[in-house]
N, C-alpha and C positions, 0 to 999 in steps of 0.2 A: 448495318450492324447496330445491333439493339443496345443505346445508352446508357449508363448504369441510372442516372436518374429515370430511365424508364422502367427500367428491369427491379428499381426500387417500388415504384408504382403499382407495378404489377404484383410481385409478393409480398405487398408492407404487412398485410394478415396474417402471411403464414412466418415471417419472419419474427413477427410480433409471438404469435403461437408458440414456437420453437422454443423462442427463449422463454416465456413462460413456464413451458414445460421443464426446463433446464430450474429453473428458478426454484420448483417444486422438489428440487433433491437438497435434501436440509444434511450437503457436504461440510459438516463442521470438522474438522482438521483437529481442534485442540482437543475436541470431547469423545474417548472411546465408546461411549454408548451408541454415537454415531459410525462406527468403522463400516458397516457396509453401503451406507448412504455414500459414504466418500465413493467407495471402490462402483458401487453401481453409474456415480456420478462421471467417471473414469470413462467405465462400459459405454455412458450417451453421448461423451465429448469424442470418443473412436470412432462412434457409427457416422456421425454428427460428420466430421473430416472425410469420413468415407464416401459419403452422400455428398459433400461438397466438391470434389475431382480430386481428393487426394489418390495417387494409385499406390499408396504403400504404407499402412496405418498399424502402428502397433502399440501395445499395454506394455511397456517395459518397466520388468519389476526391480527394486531399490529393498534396502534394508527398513524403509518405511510403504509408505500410499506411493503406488506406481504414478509414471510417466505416463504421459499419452503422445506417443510421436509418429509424425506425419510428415509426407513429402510428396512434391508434382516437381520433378527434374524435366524440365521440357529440351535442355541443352546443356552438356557440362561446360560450354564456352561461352554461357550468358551468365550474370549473377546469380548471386541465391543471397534471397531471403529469410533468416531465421526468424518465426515469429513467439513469442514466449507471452504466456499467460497463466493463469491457476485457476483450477478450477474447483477449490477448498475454497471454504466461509467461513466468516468470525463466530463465535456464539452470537444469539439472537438475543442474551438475554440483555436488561431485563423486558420480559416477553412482555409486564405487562402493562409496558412506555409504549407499542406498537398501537396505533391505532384499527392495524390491521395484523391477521397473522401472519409471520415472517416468512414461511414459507406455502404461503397460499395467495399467490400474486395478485393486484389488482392493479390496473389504469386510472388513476385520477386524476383528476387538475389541478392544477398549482398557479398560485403567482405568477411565480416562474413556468411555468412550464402551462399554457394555457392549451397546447395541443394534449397534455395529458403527459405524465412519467408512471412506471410500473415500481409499486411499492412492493419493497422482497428483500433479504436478506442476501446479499451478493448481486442487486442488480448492478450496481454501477464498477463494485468491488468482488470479483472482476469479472463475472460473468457479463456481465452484459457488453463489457468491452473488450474479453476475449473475444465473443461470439460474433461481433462486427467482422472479426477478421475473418472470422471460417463463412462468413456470407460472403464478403467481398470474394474469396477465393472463388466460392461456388459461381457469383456472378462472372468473374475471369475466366473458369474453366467451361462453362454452359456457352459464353458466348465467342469463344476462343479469344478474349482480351486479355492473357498471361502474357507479359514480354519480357518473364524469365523467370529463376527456378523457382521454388517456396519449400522453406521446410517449418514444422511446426513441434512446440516442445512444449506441451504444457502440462504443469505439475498437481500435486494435490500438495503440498504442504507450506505454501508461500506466510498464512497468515499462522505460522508454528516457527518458523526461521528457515524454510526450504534446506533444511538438512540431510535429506537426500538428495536433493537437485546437485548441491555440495560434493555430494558422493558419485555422483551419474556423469555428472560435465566433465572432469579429469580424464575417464573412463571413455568416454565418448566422443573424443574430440574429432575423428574421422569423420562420423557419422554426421556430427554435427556443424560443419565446416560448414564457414559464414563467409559473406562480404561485409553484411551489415543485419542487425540486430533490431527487429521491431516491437515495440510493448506500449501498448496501451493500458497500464494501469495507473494514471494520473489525472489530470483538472487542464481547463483552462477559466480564463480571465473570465469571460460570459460569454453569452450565445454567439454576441455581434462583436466579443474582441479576442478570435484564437489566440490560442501562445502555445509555446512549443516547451517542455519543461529541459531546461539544460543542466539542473544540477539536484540532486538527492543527497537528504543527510545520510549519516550513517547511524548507529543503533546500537548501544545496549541494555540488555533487557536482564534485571534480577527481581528476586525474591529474597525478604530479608527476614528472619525469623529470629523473635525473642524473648527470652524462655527467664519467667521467677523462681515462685516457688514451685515444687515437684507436684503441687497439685491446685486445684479452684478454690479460694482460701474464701471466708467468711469477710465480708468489708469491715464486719463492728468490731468481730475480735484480733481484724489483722491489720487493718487498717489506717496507715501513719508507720505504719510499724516494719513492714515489707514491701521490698522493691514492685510498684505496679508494672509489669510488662507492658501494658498498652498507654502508661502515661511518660513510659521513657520513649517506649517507641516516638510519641508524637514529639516530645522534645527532641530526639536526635533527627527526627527528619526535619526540626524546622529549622534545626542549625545549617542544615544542608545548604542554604540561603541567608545573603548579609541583607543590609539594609537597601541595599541597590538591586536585587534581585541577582546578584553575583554568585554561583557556584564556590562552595567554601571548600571543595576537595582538590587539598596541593595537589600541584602539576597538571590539574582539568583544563585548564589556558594553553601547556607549556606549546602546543603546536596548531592552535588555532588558526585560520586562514584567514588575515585583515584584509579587506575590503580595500581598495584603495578609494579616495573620494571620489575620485571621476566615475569607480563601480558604483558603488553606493547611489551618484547623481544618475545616473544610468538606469539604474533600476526604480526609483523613485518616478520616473515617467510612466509607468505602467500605472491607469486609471484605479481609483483607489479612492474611498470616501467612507472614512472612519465613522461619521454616521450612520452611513447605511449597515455598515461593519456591527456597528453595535446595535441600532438595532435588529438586526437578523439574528442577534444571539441574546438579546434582551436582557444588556450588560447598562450600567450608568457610565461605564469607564473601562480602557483597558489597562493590561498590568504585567509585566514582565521587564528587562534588562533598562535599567539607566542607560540614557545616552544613545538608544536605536527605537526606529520608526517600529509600527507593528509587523509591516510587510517585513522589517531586515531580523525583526527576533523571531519570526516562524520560518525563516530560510537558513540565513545566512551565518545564524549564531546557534549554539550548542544549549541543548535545556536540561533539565534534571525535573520529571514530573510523577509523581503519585499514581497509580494507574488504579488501586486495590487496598482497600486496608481494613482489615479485620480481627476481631479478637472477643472473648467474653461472651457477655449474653445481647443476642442482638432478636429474640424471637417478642410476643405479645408481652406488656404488662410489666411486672420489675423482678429485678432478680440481683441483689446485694450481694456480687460477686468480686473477687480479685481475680484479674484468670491467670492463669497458671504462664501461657500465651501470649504472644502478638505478632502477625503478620503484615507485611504489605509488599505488594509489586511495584517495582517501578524502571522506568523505562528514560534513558536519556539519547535524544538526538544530538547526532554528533556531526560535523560538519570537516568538510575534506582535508586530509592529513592526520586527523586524531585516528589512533589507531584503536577498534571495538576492543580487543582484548586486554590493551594496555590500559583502555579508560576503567572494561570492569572491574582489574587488579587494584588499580588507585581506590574505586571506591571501594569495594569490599576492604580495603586494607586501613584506608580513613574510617569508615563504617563501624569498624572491631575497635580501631582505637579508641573514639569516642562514647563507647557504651561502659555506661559506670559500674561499681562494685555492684555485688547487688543481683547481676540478671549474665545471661549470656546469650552471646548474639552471633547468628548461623548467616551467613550471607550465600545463596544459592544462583548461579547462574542460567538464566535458561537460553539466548541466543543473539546475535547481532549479527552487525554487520559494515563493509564502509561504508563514507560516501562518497559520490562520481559526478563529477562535470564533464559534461561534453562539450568541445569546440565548437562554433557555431560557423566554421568556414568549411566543416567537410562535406562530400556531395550526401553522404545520406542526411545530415539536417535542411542542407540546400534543398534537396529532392521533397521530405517534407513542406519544406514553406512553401513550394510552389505549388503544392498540392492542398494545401487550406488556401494559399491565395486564389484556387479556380474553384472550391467548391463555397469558399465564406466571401471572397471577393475583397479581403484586404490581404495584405502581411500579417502574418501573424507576430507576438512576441516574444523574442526568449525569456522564459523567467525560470527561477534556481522554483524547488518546490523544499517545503518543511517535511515532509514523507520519507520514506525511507522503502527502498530495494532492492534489499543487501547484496543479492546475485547479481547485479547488474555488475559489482566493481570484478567480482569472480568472473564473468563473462570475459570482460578486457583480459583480466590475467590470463585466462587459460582461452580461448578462442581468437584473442587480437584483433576482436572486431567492437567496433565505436556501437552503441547504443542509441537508438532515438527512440524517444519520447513521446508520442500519440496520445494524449489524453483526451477525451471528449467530456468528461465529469464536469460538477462544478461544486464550488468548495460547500453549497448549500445542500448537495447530496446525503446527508448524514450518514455515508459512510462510515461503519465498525459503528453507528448507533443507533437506535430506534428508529423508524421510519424510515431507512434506508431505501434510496428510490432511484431512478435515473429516466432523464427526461426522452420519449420516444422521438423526439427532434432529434436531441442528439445522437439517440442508439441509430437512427436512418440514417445524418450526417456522416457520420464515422463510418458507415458500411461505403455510403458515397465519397469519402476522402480517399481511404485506402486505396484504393485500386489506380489514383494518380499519384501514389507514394511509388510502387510498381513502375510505372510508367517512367517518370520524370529518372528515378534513381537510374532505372537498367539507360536511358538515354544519356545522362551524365557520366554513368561508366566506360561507354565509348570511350 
């Protein structure tokens, strides 16, 4: 029987190709000038499952960008595997921080990545670590190494708030009947230290608009004189922050999840060197929460950050304006037990409070989500680690991740099935930013891990 490291060997070209090709549909999710790009992108993740052994592949339409669902039932009395990916992308911009175009793929070398990573827009996020899974499948179904069911759910709207997916799961829960939950859209530690990510923040995500005078006023003749939209705006978002880097919107704490010390000391063993840290981002210094490490303020604590901010004349040259306007997005990660809805009513309702005489201020919601911990005693994370410990040769780590998604906590609710965590990324990926890449080590590893995720799970189910 032909070994998946061989059967790697043998199509690493065409594997590589595929996904290139895949890489080449500029599926942007948030930007309607892109809608048929999504929907064609849909069309090559169907045929894509088809060609891999799926025998039952369909485009199931949603009040948004379809589903693309897939299944290989080889026994109704062996498990099933649900696997969940998206095949939507972030915008590309700004386009012109790529040193390459975002959706015209290429292989280069890295540092890190001295076999080469493919520069693209969605290589790592998430296409390329969907695609791991519809190879590994292909590899199980070609060589008859399935040792149990597979079904496949992947969306086009994950990087918009999977608001359909929202709508589809309730609806679908027959069809979609799980034991266990596989998603590769996360990181690990580096090449030589797997981890397995056990817990996600949660997310909300607004738009805050605010409005002076009725129209773009003159600086010299109004100047002192009229509330500036864009110089309140920057005041009330810095109040949003004390001197400790502390959240200043009451009850944003009230149900935070403390860490007990022993987690805390627990997690602090995962390798970690704030040098390297900073240089890789070309920082002097890091900066966030009094009183926690960097690893415990991008996981395990709740942030409030700027994502967008606009207003005025921002084209060539000067333009002596008051703008009428001010804008900015922003997004806060939220950490388990805070609930998405109740954090964005706190702030929008702290937000209105704080805006002086003078201007008026529109707080807009566009989407969240919670956050999830998984146990690390069930057989589906067991079945993982024994599946990175045969293809990387150590244990892997659990680690919480600072990311967020949101449908994972929906999944538990409505399918009752525990989630794991697959990630093959690494955080130098520049994932949602320019130069977006993912290493082809990893993109082969991950196809080679998979299929003992398979394995070890359907044997622990016994």
């Amino acid at each position: 029987m032909q070994t998946i490291q061989e059967y790697i060997t043998q199509h690493k070209q065409r594997f590589l190709n595929e996904l290139i090709d895949l890489l080449k549909l500029p599926s942007v999710s948030a930007d309607p000038a892109f809608n048929q790009d999504v929907l064609n992108t849909a069309e090559a993740v169907k045929n894509s499952l088809e060609k891999a052994g799926c025998d039952k592949v369909e485009i199931c339409e949603t009040p948004g960008y379809p589903i693309v669902y897939g299944e290989k039932i080889i026994d109704p009395n062996l498990p099933t595997v649900l696997v969940y990916g998206h095949y939507d992308v972030q915008p590309a911009d700004p386009i012109d921080l790529w040193n390459s175009p975002p959706f015209e793929p290429v292989i280069k070398t890295t540092d890190i990545h001295p076999e080469g990573a493919i520069f693209a827009r969605g290589a790592c996020d998430d296409k390329g670590q969907m695609y791991m899974h519809v190879k590994a499948l292909e590899y199980m179904t070609h060589t008859g190494n399935l040792p149990c069911n597979v079904k496949f759910m992947i969306e086009g709207e994950e990087e918009v708030g999977s608001e359909s997916l929202a709508w589809f799961v309730p609806r679908n829960k027959e069809k979609l009947a799980n034991d266990v939950i596989l998603i590769s859209d996360t990181g690990m530690i580096a090449n030589d230290i797997p981890s397995i990510t056990t817990g996600l923040r949660g997310l909300s995500y607004v738009e805050v608009e605010v409005t002076g005078p009725n129209r773009d006023l003159h600086s010299g003749l109004y100047g002192g004189a009229v509330a500036n939209p864009i110089n309140i705006l920057t005041k009330m978002i810095a109040s949003l922050h004390d001197e400790n880097n502390h959240i200043t919107i009451p009850g944003f704490y009230d149900n935070v999840e403390e860490l007990s010390r022993e987690e805390r000391d627990e997690m602090a063993k995962a390798p970690f060197s704030l040098e390297e840290y900073k240089n890789a981002l070309d920082i002097n210094d890091v900066y966030g929460e009094k009183g926690y490490t960097t690893n415990e303020r991008n996981s395990i604590r709740p942030t409030l950050d700027v994502n967008g901010i606009w207003g005025g004349y921002t084209g060539e040259g000067a333009k002596t304006v008051i703008a009428s306007k001010a804008y900015a997005k922003i997004s806060m990660r939220l950490v388990p037990n805070q609930d998405w809805k109740e954090i964005t009513e706190l702030f929008k309702k702290h937000f209105e409070s704080i805006a002086p005489q003078g201007v008026r201020v529109k707080v807009k919601p566009h989407h969240g989500g919670q956050g999830y911990v998984t146990p690390i005693d069930n057989i589906g994370y067991q079945a993982a680690s024994k599946a990175y410990q045969e293809t990387f040769g150590v244990t892997p780590i659990p680690q919480r991740s600072g990311g967020s998604i949101p449908i994972v906590a929906l999944f538990e609710q409505e399918l009752k099935s525990k989630t794991i965590l697959m990630g093959f990324g690494l955080n130098s990926d520049a994932i949602h930013s320019p130069n977006e890449h993912f290493g082809v080590w990893n993109y082969l590893k991950g196809i080679e891990t998979i299929p003992y995720f398979y394995k070890y799970f359907t044997e622990l189910s016994k």
